[in-house]
C-alpha positions as CSV (number, residue, x, y, z in Angstrom):
1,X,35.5,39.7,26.7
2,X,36.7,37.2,24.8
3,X,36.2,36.6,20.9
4,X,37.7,33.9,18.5
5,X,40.4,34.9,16.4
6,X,38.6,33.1,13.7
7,X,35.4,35.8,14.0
8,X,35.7,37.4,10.5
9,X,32.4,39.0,10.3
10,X,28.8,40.2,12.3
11,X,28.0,36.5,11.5
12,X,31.0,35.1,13.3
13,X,33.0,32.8,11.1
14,X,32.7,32.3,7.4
15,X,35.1,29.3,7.1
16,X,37.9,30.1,3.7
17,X,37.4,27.7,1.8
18,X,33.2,29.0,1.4
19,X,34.7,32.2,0.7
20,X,36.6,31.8,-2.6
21,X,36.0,33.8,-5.4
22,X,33.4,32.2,-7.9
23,X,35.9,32.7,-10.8
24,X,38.1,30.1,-8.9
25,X,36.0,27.9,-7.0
26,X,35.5,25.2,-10.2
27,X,39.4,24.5,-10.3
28,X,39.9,24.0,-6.6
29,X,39.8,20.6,-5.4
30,X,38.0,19.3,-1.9
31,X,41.6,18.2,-1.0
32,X,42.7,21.8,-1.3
33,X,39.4,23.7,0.3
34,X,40.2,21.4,3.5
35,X,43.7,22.4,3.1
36,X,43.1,26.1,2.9
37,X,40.7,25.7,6.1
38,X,43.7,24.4,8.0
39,X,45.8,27.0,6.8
40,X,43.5,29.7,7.9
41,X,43.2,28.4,11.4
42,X,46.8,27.9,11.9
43,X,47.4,31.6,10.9
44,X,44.8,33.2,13.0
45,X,44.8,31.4,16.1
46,X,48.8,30.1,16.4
47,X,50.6,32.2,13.5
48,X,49.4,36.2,14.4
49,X,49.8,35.5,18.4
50,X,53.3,34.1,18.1
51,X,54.5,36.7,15.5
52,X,55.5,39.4,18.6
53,X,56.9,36.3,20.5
54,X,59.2,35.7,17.7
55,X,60.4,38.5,16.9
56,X,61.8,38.8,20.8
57,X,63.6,35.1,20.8
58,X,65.3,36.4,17.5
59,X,68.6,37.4,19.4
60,X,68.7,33.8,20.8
61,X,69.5,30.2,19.1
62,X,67.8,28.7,17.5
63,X,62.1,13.1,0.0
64,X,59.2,14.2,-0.6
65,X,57.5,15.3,-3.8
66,X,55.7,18.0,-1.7
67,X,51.3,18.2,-1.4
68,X,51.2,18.8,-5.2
69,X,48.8,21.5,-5.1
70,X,48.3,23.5,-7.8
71,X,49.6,27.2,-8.7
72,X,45.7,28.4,-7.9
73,X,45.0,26.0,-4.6
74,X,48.2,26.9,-3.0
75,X,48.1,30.9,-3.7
76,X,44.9,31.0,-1.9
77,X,46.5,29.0,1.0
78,X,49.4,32.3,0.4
79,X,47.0,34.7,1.6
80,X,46.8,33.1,4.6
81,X,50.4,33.1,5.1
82,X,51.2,36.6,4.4
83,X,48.8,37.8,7.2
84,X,51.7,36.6,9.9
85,X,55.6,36.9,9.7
86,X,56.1,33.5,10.8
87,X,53.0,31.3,9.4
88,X,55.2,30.8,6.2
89,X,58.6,29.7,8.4
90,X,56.2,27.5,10.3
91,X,54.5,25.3,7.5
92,X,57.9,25.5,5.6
93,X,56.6,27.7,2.6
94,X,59.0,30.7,3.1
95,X,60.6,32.4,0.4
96,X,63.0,31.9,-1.2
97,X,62.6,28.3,-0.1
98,X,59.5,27.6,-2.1
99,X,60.5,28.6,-5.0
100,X,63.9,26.9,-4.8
101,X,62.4,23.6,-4.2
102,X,60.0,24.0,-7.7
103,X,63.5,24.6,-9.0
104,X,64.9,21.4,-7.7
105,X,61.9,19.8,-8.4
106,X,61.1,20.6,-11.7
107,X,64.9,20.9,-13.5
108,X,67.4,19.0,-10.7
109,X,69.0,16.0,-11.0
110,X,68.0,13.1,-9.0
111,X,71.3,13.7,-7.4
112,X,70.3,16.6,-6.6
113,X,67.1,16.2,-5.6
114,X,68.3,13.7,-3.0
115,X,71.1,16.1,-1.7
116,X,68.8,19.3,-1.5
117,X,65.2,18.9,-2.4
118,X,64.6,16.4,0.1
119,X,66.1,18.1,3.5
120,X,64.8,21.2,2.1
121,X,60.8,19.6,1.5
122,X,61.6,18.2,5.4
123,X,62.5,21.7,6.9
124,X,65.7,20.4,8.1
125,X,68.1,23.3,5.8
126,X,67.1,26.6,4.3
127,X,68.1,27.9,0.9
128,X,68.9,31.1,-1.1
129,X,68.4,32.5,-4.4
130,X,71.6,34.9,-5.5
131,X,70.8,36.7,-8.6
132,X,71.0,40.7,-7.8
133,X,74.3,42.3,-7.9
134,X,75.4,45.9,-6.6
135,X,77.5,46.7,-9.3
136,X,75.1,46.7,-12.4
137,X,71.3,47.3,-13.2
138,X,70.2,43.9,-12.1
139,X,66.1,45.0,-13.2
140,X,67.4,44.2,-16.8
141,X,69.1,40.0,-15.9
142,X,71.5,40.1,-19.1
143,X,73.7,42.5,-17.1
144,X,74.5,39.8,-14.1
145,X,77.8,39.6,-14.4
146,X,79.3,37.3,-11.7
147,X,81.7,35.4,-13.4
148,X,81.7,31.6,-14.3
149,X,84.3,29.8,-15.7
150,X,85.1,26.4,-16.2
151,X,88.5,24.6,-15.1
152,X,88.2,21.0,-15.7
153,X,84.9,19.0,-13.8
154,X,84.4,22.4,-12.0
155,X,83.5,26.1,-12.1
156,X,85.3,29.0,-10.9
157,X,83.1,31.8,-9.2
158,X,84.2,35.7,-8.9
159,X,82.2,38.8,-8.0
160,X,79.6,39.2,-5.7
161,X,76.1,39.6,-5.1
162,X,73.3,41.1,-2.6
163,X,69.6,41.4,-1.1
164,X,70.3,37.5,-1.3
165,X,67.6,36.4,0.9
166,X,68.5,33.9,3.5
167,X,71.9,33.9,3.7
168,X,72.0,35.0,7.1
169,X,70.1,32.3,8.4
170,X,72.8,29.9,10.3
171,X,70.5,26.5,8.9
172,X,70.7,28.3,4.8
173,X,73.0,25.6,3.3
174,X,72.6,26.0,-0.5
175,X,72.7,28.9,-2.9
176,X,71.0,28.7,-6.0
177,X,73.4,31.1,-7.8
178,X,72.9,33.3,-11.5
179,X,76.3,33.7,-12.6
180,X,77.8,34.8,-16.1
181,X,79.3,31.6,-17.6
182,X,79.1,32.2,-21.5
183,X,80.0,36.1,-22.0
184,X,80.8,35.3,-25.9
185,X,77.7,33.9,-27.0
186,X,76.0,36.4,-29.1
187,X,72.6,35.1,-27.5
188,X,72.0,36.9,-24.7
189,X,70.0,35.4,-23.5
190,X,72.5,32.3,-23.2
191,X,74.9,34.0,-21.4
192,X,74.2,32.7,-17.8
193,X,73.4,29.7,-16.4
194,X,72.6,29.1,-12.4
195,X,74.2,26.5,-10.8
196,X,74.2,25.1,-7.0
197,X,76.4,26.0,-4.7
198,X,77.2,24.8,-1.1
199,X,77.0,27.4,2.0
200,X,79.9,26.3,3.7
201,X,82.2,26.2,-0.1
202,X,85.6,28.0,0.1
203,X,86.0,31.4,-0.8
204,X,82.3,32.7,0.2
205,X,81.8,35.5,2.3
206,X,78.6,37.1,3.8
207,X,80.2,40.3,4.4
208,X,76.8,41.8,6.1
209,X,73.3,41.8,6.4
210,X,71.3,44.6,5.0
211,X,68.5,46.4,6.7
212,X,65.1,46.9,5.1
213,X,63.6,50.6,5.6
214,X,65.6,50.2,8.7
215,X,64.1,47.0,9.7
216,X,66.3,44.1,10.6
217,X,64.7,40.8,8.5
218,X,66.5,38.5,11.1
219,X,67.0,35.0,11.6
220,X,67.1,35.0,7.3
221,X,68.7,38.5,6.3
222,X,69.4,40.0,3.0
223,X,72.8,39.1,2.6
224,X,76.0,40.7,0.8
225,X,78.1,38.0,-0.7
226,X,81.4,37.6,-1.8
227,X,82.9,35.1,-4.1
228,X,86.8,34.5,-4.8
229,X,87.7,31.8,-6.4
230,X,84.9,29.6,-5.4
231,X,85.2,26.2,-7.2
232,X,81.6,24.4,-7.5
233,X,81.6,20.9,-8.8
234,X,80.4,20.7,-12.4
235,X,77.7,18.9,-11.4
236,X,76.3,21.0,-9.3
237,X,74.9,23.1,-12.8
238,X,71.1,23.1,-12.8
239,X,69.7,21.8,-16.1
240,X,73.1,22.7,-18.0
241,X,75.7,25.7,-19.2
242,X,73.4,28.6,-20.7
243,X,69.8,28.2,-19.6
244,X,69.9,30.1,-17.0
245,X,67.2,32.4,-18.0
246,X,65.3,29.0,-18.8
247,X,65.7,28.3,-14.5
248,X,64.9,31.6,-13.6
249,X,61.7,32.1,-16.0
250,X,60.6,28.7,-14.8
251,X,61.3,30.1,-10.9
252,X,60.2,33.6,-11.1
253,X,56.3,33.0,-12.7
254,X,54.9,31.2,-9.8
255,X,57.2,32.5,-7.5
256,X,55.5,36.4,-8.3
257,X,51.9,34.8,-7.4
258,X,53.0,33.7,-4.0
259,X,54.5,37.2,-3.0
260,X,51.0,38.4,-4.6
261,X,49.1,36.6,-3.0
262,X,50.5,37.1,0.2
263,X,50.6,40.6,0.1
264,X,47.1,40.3,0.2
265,X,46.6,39.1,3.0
266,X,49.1,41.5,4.3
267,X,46.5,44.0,3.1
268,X,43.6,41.9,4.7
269,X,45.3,42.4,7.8
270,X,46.4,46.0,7.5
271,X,42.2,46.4,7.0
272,X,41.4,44.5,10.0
273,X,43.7,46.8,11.7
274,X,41.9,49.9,10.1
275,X,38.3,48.8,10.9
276,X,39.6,47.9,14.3
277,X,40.7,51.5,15.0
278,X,37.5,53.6,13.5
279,X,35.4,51.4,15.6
280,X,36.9,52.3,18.5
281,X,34.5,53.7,21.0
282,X,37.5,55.7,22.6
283,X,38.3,57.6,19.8
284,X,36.1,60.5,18.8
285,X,37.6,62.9,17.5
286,X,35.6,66.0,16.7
287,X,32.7,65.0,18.6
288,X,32.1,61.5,17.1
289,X,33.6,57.9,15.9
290,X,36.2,57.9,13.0
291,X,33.8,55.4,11.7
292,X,31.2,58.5,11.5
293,X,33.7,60.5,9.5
294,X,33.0,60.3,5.7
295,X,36.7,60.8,4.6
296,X,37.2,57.2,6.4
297,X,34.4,55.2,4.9
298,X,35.0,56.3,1.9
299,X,39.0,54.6,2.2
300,X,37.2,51.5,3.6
301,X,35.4,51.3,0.4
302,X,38.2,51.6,-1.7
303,X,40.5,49.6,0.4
304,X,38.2,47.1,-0.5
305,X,37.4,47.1,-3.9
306,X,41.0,47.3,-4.4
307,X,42.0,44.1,-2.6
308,X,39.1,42.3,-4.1
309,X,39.9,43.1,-7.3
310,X,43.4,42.5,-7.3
311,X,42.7,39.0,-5.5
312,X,40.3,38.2,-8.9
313,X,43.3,39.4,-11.5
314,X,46.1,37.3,-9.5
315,X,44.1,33.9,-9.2
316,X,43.5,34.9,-13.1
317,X,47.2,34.3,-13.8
318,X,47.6,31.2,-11.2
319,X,44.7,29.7,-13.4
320,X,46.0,30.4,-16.4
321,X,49.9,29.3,-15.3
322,X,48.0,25.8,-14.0
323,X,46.8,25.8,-17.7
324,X,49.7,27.3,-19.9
325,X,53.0,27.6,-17.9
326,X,54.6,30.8,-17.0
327,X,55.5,32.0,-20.4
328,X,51.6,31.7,-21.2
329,X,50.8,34.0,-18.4
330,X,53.6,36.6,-18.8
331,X,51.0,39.2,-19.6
332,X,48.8,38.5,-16.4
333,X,51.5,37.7,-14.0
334,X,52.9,40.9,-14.4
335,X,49.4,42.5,-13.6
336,X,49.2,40.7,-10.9
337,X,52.5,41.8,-8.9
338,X,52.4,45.3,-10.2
339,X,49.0,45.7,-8.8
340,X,49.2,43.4,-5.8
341,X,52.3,45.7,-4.2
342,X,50.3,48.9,-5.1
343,X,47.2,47.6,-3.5
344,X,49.0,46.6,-0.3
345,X,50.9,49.8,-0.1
346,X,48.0,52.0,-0.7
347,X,45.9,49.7,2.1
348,X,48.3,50.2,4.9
349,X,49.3,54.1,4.3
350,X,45.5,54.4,5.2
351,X,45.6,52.1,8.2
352,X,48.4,54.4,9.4
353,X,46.9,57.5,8.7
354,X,43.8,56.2,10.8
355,X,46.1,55.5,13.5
356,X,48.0,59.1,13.7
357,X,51.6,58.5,15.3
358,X,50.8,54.6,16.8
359,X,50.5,53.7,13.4
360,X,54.5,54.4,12.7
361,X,55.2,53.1,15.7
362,X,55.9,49.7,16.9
363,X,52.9,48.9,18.7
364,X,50.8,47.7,15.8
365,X,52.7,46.1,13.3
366,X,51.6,48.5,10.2
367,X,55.1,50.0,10.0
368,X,56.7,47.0,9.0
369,X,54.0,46.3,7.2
370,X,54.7,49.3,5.3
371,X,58.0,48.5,4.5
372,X,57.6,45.5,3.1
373,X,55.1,46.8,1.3
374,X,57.5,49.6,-0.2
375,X,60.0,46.8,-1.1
376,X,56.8,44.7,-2.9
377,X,57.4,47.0,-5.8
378,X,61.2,46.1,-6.4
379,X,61.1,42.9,-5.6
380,X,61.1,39.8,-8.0
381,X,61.5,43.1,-10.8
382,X,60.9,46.6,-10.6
383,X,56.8,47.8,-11.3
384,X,58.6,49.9,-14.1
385,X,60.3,46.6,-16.0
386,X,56.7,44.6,-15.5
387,X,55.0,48.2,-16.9
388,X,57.3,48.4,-20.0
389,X,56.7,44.7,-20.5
390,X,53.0,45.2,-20.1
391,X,53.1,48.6,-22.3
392,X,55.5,47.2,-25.0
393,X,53.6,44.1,-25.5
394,X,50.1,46.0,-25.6
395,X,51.2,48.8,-28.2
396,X,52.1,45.7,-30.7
397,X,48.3,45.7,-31.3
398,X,48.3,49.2,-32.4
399,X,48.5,48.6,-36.2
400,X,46.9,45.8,-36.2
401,X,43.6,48.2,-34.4
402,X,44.5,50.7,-36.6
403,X,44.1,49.0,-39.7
404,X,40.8,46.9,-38.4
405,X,38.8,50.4,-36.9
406,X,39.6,52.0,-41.2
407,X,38.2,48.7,-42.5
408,X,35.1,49.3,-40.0
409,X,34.7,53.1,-40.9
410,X,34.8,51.6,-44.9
411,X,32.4,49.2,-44.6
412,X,29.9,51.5,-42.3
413,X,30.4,54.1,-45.6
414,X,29.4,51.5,-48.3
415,X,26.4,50.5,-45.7
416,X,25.5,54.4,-45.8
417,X,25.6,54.2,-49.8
418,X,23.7,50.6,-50.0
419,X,21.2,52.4,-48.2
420,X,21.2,55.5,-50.1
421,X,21.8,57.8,-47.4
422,X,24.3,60.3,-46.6
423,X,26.5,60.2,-44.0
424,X,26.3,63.1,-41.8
425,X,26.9,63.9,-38.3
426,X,23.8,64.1,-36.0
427,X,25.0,67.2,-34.0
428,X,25.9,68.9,-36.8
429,X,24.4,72.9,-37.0
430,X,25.5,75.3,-39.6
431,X,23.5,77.3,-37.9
432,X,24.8,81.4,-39.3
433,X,23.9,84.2,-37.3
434,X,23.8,86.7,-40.3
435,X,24.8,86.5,-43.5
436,X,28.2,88.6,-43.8
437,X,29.0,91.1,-46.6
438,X,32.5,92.9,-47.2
């Protein structure tokens, strides 16, 4: 028999764009509800049946200001995306292109702009983001230490860097690179700068690829680069010498809500794949359905509640992003990717416990869903340096509480003596067995 790949309920199809979260639906345009109905139906009915097709051809070869949708519109359109491996390479939204194009769009010259915004918006090129380095604790960016210095109308690169997304990809022209270019200044924070820097300069090297949880991330690849003595144009510096942390703030914000918002629909999918197997009428296990089994009900339910409630606390921080910037929404973009990666891991585990041994296997694709999901919670930051931010900034509001909850018990004592009454405590006893005597 067969059924629509758009069938997302006992209904049949309940169309995206009439199933957005009430919190959201005031900010989201038509425009962008007809958008994210497109979207949808590309990814289930061309994306998901092309993924395994794909993956097989892998081995073999292979100026625009963009649609101007906003941080919310398009990380509802993300979901979509991160249900399929190659729904994002086919509507040009892949990381780390998308964010290297806000990048270029929001702090490149028009020079720039014209020499690498515009190929990238018109998926002729793909780019990469260099920022993590072997050699140091990367989770904390004031230890990047590639080195930067100037000689005349260019800069000198040296050192080298990994998990560069991209950089195995034959069409990745441009490197959007963090480098160390002002190791005096006794800011910190305006030590680095990122400038651009062409695939095909002098002196790079990607020395290898590197395998995720044993999985090979081909055509794009996490490279390992080397840099000796590469000379990049002066020019070529994004905004100028020491904002780099300005760039990578500016990148990272949105950038977090994309890879949050497609991990849920990685966990959508890794649910469709669990209610798919304890419906099964061939498996009964102990004389009935897995679907009859409490144990797996009860991690349907909390599968869930958890994606639905991480969906609400990410398009929480896109809205308020949209309203504030990224440095408004530091507090809730945090939440969002901590919790989004948990959700996703904790989603799939259970889709592969349902499946016993087919669900490590690679005939579903819940393994590799798995091990992205593992890599969700070091990616774009460690959960521990998003935690510490979270906790750090929370625990300022401890004196401040402190102080307000001894004004409160104060005032409720001079209310007890306004009132003439004594303060006492309503489960108080004092109830004595016997009197005692020495």
């Amino acid at each position: 028999m067969s059924v629509s790949s758009l069938i997302n309920s006992q209904d049949g199809h309940i169309p995206a764009s009439k199933r957005i979260p009430a919190i959201a639906r005031p900010s989201i345009s038509d425009r962008a509800k007809h958008a994210l109905d497109i979207v949808e139906k590309f990814v289930e009915e061309e994306c998901i049946l092309a993924d395994a097709i794909f993956e097989q051809q892998l081995g073999e070869e292979q100026s625009k200001k963009g649609p101007q949708f906003s941080t919310l519109e398009y990380g509802l359109m993300a979901e979509y995306l991160g249900k399929s491996r190659t729904a994002s390479e086919a509507t040009n939204c892949s990381a780390p292109d998308t964010g290297n194009m806000e990048v270029l769009a929001k702090y490149g010259t028009e020079a720039q702009k014209s020499r690498w915004l515009t190929p990238l918006l018109n998926g002729e090129i793909r780019s990469a983001f260099l920022m993590t380095e072997p050699d140091v604790a990367s989770s904390d960016a004031t230890n990047i230490g590639l080195q930067m210095y100037k000689d005349g109308d260019y800069w000198v690169l040296n050192g080298q860097k990994w998990w560069s997304s991209g950089t195995g990809n034959v069409r990745c022209k441009i490197y959007l690179v963090m480098g160390k270019s002002d190791p005096s200044n006794t800011t910190r924070y305006k030590q680095h700068s990122v400038i651009l820097v062409p695939a095909n300069t002098p002196g790079l090297t990607v020395s290898r690829v590197l395998s995720v949880i044993g999985f090979d991330h081909a055509p794009e690849g996490h490279g390992h680069v080397r840099f000796d003595n590469v000379r990049v144009p002066a020019e070529n510096m994004i905004l100028s010498e020491g904002r780099g942390f300005e760039v990578v703030q500016g990148r990272l914000g949105p950038g977090r809500i994309h890879h949050a918002m497609r991990s849920i629909g990685g966990a959508e999918r890794a649910l469709d794949w669990f209610l798919s197997r304890i419906s099964d009428p061939t498996k009964w296990p102990f004389g009935q359905r897995l679907a009859d089994h409490g144990i797996m009900l009860e991690r349907v339910a909390q599968s869930r509640m958890e994606i639905d409630s991480a969906r609400l606390v990410i398009l929480n921080a896109a809205i308020i992003i949209d309203e504030l910037g990224g440095k408004g929404a530091l507090k809730e973009i945090a939440e969002a990717k901590v919790q989004s990666a948990s959700v996703l891991l904790n989603v799939v585990d259970r889709a592969i416990q349902a499946y016993g041994a087919a669900g490590v296997s690679q005939d579903t694709p819940l393994a590799a869903l798995w091990a992205h999901a593992r890599t969700m919670r070091i990616v774009d930051g460690p959960d521990e340096v998003h935690m510490l931010q979270l906790g750090r900034n929370e625990s300022k509001r401890g004196d401040t509480l402190r102080a307000r909850i001894e004004t409160q018990k104060v005032k409720a004592a001079q209310l007890f003596r306004r009132y003439h009454l004594e303060q006492v405590d309503s489960l108080e006893l004092n109830r004595t067995p016997a009197k005692a005597y020495l």
